[in-house]
C-alpha positions in Angstrom: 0.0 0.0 0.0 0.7 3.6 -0.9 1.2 6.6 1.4 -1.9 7.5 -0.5 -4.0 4.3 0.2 -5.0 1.6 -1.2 -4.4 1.3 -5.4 -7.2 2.1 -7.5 -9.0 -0.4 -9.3 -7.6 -2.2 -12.2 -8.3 0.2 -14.9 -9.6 3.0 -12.7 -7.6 6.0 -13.4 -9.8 9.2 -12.2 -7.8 9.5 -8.7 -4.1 9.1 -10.9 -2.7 12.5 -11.2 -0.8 11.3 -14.3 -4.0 10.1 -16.2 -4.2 13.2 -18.6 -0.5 12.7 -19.4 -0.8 9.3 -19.6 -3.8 9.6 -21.6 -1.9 12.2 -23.8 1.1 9.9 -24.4 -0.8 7.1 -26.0 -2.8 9.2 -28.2 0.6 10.4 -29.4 1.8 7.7 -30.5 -0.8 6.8 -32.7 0.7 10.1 -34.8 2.9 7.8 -36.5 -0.1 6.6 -38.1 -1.2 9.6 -40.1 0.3 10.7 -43.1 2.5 13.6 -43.5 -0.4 15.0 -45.2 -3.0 14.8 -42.4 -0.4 16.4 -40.3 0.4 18.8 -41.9 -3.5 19.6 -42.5 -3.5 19.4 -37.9 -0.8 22.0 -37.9 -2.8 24.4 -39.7 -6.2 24.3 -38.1 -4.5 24.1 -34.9 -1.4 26.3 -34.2 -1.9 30.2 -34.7 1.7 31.1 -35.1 3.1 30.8 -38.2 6.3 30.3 -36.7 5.6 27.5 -34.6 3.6 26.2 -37.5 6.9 25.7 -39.7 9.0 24.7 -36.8 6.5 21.6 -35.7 5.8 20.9 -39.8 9.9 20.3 -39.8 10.1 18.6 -36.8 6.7 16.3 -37.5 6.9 16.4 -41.1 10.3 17.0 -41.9 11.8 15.2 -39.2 14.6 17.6 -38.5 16.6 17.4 -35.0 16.0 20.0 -32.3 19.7 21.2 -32.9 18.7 21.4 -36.9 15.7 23.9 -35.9 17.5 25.7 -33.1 19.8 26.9 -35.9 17.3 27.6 -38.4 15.3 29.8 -36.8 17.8 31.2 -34.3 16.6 29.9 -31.3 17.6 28.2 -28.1 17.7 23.8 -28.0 15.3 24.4 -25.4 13.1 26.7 -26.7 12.3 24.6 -29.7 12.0 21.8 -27.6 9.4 23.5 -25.7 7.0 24.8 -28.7 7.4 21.2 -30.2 6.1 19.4 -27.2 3.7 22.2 -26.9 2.5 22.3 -30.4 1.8 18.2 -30.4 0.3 18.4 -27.4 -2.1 21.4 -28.8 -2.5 18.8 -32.3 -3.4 15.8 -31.1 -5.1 16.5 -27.9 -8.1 15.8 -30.1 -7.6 12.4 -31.7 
């Protein structure tokens, strides 16, 4: 036992704290599944800055590495990093 209690139920996640990132994570994954196309199409409808819009296409689309993008658009590792995870976390929230 926990120093929270017992464990939920098998399959019973609504006390986890980590159930929306959990939950995030496997619908995430299933992005490998959509073609660069449908992505692409996401990354419109869903991210307002056109900057961040061209960084996540190369990243997602493009498959650039973080060090790649930090160069190209002058910003820190970090910083790209951040509007990445951001940005497919803003995507594919819905699917």
């Amino acid at each position: 036992m926990g120093p929270f209690g017992a464990p939920p139920e098998k399959g019973v996640y609504h006390d986890d704290p980590h159930h929306t990132r959990r939950h995030l994570a496997a619908r995430m994954r299933k992005e490998k599944h959509y073609s660069n196309y449908r992505v692409s199409a996401l990354i419109d409808e869903y991210i307002h800055s056109a900057r961040n819009r061209e960084i996540l296409r190369d990243k997602l689309v493009d498959d650039l590495s973080y060090d790649e993008l930090a160069g190209k658009y002058g910003l820190s590792y970090d910083r790209v990093k951040t509007i990445v995870r951001e940005g497919r976390e803003e995507v594919f929230a819905n699917y």
